[in-house]
Jmol script that loads the backbone (N, CA, C; Angstrom):
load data "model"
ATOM      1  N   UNK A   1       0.846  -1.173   0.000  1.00  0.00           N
ATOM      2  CA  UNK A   1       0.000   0.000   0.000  1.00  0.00           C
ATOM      3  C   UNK A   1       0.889   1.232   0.000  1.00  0.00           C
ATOM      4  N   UNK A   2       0.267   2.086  -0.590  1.00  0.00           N
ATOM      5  CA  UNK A   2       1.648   3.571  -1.121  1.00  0.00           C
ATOM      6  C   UNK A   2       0.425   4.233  -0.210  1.00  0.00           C
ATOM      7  N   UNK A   3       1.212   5.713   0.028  1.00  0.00           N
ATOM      8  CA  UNK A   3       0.100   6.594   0.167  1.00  0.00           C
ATOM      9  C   UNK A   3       1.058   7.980   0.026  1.00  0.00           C
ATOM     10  N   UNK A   4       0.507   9.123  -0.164  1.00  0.00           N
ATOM     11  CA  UNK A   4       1.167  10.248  -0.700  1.00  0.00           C
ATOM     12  C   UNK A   4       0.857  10.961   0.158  1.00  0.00           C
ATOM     13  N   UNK A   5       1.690  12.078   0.995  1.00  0.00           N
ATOM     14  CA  UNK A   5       1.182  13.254   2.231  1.00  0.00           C
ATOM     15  C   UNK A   5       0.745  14.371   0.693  1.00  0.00           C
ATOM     16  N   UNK A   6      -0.290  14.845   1.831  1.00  0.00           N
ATOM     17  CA  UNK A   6      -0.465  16.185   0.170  1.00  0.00           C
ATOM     18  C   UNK A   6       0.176  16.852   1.282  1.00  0.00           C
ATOM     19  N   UNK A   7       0.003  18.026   0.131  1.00  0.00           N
ATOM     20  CA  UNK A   7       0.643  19.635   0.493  1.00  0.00           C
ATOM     21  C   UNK A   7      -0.641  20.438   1.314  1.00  0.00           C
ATOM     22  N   UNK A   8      -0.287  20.518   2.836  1.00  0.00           N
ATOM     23  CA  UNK A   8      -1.019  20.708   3.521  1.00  0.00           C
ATOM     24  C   UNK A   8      -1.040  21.799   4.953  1.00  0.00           C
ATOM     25  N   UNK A   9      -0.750  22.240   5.422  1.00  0.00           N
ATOM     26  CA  UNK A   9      -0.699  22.947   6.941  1.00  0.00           C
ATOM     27  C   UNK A   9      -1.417  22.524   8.106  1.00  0.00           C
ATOM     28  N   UNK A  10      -0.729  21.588   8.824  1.00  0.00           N
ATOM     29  CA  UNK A  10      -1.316  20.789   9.663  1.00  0.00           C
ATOM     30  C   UNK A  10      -2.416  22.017  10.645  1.00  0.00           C
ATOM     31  N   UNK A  11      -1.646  22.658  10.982  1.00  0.00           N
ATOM     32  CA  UNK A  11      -1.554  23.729  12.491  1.00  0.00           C
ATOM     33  C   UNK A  11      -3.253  24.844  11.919  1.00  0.00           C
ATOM     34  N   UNK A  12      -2.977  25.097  10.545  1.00  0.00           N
ATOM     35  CA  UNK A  12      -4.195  25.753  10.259  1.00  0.00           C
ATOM     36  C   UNK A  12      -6.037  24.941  10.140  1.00  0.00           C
ATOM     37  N   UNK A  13      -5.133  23.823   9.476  1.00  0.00           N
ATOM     38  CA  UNK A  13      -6.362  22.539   9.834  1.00  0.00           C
ATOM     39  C   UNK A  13      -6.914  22.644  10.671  1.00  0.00           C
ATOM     40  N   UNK A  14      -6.676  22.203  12.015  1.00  0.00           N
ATOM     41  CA  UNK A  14      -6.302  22.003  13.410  1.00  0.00           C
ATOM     42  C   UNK A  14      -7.594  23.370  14.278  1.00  0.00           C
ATOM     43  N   UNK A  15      -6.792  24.564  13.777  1.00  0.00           N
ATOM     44  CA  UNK A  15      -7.176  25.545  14.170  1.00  0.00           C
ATOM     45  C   UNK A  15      -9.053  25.559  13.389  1.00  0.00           C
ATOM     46  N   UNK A  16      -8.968  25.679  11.844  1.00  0.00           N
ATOM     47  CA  UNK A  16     -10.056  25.707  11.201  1.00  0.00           C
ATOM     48  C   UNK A  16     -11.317  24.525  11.775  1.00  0.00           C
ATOM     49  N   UNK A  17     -10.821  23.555  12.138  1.00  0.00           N
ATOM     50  CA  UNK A  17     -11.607  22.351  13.111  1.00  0.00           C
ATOM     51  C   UNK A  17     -12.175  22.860  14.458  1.00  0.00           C
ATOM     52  N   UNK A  18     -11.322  23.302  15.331  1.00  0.00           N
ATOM     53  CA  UNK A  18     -11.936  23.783  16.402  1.00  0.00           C
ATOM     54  C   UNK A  18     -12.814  24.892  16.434  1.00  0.00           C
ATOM     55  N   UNK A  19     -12.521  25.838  15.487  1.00  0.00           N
ATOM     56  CA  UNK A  19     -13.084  27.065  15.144  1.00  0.00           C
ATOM     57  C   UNK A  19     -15.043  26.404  14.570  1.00  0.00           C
ATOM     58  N   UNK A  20     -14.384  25.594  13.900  1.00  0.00           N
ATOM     59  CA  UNK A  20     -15.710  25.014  13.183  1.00  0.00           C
ATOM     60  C   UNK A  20     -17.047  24.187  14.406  1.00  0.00           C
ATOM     61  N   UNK A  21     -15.902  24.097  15.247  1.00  0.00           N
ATOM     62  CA  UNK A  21     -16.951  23.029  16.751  1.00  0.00           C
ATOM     63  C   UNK A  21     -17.370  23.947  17.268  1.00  0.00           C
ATOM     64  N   UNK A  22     -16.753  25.659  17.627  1.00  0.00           N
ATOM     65  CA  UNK A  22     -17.084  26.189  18.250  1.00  0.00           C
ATOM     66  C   UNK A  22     -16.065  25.860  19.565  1.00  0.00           C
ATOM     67  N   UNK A  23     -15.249  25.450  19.620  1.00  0.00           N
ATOM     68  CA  UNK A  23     -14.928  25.425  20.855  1.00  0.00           C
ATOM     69  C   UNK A  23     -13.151  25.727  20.810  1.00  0.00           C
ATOM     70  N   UNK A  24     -13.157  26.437  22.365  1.00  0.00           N
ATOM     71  CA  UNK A  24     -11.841  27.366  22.278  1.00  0.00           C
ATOM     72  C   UNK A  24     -10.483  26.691  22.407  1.00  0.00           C
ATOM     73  N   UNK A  25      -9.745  27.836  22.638  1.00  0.00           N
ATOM     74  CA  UNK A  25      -7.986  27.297  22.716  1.00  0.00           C
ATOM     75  C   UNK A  25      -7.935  26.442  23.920  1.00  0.00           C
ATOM     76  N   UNK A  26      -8.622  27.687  25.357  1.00  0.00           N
ATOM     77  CA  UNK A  26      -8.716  26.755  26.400  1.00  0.00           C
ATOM     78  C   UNK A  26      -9.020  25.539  26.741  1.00  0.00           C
ATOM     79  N   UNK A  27     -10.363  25.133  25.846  1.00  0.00           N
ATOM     80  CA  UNK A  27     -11.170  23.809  26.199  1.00  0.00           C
ATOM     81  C   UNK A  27     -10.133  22.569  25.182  1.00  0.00           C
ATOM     82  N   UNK A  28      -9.193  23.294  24.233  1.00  0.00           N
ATOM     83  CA  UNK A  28      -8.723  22.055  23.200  1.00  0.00           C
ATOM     84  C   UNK A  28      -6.946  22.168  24.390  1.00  0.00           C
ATOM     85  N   UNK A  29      -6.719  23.218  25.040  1.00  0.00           N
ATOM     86  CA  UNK A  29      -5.323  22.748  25.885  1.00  0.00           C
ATOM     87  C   UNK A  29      -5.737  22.148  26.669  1.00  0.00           C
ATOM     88  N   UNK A  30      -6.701  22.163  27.874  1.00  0.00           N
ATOM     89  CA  UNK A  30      -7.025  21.231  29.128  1.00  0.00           C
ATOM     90  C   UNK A  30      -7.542  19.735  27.964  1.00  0.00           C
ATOM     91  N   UNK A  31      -7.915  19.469  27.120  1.00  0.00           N
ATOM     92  CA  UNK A  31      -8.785  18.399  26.847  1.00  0.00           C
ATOM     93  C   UNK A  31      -7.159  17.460  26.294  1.00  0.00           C
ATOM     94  N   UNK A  32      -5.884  18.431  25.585  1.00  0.00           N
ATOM     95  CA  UNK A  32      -4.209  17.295  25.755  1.00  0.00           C
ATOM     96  C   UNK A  32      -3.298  17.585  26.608  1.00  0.00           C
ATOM     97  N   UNK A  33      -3.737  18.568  27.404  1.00  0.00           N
ATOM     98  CA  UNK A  33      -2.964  18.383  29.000  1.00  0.00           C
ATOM     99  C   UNK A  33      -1.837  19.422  28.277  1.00  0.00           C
ATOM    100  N   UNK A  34      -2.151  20.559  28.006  1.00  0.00           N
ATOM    101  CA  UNK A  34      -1.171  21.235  27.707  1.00  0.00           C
ATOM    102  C   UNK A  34      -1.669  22.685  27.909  1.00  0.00           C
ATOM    103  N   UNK A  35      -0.393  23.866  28.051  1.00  0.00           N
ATOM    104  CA  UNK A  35      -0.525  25.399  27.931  1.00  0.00           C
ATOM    105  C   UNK A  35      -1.326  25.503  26.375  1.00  0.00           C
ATOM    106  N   UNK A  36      -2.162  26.889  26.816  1.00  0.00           N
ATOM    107  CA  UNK A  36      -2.398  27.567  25.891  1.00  0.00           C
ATOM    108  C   UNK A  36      -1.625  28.149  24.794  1.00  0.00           C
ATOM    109  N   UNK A  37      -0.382  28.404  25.715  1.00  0.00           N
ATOM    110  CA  UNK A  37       0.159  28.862  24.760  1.00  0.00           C
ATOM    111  C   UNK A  37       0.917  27.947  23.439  1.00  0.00           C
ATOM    112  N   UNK A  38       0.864  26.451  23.972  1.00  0.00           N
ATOM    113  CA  UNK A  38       1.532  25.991  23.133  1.00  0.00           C
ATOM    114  C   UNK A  38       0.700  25.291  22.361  1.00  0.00           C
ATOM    115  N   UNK A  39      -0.858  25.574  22.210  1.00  0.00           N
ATOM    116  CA  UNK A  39      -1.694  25.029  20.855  1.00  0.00           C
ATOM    117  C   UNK A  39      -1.962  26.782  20.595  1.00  0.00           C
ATOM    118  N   UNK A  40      -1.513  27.699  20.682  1.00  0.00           N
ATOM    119  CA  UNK A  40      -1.639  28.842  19.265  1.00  0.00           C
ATOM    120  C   UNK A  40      -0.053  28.504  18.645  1.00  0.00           C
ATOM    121  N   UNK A  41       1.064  28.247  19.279  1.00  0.00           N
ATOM    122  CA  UNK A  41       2.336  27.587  18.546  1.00  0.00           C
ATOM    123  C   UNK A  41       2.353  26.310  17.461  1.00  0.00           C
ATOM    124  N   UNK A  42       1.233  25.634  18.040  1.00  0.00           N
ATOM    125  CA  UNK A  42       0.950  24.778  17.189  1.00  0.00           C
ATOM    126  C   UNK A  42       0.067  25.058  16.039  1.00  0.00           C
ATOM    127  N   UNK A  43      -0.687  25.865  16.195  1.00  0.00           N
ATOM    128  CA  UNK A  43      -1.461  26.516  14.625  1.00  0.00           C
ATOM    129  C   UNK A  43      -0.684  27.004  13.810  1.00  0.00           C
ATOM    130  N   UNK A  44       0.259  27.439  14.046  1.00  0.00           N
ATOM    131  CA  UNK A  44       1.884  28.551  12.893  1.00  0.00           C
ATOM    132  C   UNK A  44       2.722  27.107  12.393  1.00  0.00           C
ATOM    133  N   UNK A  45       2.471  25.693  12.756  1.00  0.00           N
ATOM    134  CA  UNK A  45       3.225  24.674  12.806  1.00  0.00           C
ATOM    135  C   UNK A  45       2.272  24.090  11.465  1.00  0.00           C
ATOM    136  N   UNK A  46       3.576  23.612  10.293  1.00  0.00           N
ATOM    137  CA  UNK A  46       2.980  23.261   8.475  1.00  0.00           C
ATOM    138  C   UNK A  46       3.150  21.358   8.971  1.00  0.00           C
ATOM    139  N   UNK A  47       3.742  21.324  10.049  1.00  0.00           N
ATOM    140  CA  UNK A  47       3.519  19.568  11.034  1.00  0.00           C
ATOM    141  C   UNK A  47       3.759  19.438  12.097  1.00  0.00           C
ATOM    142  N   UNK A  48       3.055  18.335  12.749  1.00  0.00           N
ATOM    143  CA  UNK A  48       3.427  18.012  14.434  1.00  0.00           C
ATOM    144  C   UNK A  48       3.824  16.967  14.342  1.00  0.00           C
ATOM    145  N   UNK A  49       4.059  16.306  15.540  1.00  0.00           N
ATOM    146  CA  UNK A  49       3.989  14.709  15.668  1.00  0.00           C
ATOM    147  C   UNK A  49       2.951  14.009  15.629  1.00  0.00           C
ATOM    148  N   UNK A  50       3.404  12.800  14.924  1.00  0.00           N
ATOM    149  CA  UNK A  50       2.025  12.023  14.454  1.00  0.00           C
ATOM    150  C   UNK A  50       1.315  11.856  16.050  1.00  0.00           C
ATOM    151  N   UNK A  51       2.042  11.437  16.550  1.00  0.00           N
ATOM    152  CA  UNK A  51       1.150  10.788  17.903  1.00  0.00           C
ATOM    153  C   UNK A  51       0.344  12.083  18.831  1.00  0.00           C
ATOM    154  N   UNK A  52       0.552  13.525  18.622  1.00  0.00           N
ATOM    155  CA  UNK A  52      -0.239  14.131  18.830  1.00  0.00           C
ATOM    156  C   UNK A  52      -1.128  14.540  17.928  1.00  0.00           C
ATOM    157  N   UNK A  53      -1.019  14.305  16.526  1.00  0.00           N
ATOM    158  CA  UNK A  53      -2.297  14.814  15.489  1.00  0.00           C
ATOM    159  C   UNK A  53      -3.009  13.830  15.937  1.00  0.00           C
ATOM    160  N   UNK A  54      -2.662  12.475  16.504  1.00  0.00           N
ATOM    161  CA  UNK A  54      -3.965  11.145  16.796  1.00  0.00           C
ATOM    162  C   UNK A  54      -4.438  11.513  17.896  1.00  0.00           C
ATOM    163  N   UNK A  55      -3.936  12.150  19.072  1.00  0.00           N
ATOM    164  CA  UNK A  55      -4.704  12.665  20.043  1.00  0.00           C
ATOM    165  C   UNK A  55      -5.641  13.770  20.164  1.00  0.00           C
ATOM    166  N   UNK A  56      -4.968  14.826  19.190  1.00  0.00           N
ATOM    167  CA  UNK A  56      -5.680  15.813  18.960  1.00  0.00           C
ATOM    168  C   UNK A  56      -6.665  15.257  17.653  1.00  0.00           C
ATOM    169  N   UNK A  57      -6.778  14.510  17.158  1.00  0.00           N
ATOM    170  CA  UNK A  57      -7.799  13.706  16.134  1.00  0.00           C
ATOM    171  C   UNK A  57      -8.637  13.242  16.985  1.00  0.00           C
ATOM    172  N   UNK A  58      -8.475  12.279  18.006  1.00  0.00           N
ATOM    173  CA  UNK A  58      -9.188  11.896  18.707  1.00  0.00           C
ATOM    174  C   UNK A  58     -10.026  12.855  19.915  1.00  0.00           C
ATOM    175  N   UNK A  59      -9.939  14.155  20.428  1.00  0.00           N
ATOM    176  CA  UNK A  59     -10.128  14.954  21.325  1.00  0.00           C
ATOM    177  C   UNK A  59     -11.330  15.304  20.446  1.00  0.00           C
ATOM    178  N   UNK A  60     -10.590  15.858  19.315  1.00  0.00           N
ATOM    179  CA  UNK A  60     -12.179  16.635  18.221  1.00  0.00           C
ATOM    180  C   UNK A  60     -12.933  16.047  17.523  1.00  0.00           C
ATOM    181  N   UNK A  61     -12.775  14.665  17.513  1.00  0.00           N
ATOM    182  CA  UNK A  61     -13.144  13.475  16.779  1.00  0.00           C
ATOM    183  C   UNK A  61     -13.651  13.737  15.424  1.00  0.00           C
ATOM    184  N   UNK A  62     -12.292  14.304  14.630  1.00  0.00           N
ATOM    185  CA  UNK A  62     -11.837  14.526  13.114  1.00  0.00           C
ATOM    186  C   UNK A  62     -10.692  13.969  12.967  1.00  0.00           C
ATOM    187  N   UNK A  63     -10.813  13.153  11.907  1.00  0.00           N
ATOM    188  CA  UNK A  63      -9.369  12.355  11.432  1.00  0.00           C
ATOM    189  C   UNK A  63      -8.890  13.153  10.566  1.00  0.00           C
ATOM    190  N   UNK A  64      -7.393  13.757  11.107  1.00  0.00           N
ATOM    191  CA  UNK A  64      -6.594  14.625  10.121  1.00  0.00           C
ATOM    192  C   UNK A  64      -5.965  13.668   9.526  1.00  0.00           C
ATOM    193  N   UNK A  65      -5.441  12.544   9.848  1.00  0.00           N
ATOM    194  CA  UNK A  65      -4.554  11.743   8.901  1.00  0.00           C
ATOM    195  C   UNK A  65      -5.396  11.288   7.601  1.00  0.00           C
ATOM    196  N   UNK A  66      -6.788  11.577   7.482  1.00  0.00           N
ATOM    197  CA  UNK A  66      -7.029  11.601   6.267  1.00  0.00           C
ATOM    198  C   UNK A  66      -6.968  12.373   5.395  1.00  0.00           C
ATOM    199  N   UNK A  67      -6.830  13.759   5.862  1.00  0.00           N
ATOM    200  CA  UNK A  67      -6.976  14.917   5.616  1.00  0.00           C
ATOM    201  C   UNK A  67      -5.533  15.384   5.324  1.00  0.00           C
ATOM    202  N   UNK A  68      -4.662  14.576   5.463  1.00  0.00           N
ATOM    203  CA  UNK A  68      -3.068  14.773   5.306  1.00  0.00           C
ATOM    204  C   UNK A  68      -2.372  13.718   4.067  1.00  0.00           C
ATOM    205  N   UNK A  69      -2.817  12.686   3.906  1.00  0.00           N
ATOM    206  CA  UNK A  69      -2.460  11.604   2.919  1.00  0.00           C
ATOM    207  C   UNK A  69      -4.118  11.173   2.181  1.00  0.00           C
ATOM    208  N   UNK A  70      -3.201  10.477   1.000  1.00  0.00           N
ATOM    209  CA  UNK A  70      -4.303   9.938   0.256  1.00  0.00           C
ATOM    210  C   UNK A  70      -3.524   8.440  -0.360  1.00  0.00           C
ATOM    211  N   UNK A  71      -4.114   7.722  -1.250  1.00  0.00           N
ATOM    212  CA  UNK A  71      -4.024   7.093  -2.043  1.00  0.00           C
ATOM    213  C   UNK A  71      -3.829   7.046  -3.371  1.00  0.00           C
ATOM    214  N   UNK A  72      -2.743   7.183  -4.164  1.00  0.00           N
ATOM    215  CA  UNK A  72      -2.621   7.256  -5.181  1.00  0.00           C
ATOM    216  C   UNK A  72      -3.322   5.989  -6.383  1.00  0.00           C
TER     217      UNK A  72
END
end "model"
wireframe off; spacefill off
backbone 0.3
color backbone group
C-alpha cells in the first residue's frame, strides 16, 4: 500500500476544526494536558507529531490523517 502526504498545513487545519466546533484554545489545551500557549504555537506549525495529530484527532473526533495523505 503507497500513500502520498499532500501539500497541507497541519496547524491551520487544526485551528479551522476547532473554530468550526465552536470550541476554544482553552477547552482544546485542558482536553491534551497542555498550555495555551503551546496550541496557538501549534497553529503557525505546516507539522506536528504524528502521535499528537492522533490525540488531537481523537479529542475533536476529526481524522486529520485523512486529511493529510491519500491514495494514489
Amino acid at each position: 500500500m503507497k500513500f502520498v502526504m499532500k501539500d497541507v498545513h497541519v496547524g491551520n487545519m487544526i485551528h479551522e476544526e476547532l473554530s468550526r466546533q465552536g470550541r476554544t484554545v482553552a477547552w482544546l489545551a485542558k482536553a491534551i494536558c497542555c498550555e495555551k500557549s503551546n496550541i496557538y504555537k501549534l497553529f503557525n506549525r505546516k507539522s506536528i507529531d504524528l502521535a499528537q495529530l492522533i490525540q488531537i484527532s481523537q479529542v475533536l473526533e476529526h481524522n486529520f490523517l485523512r486529511d493529510c495523505y491519500e491514495e494514489p
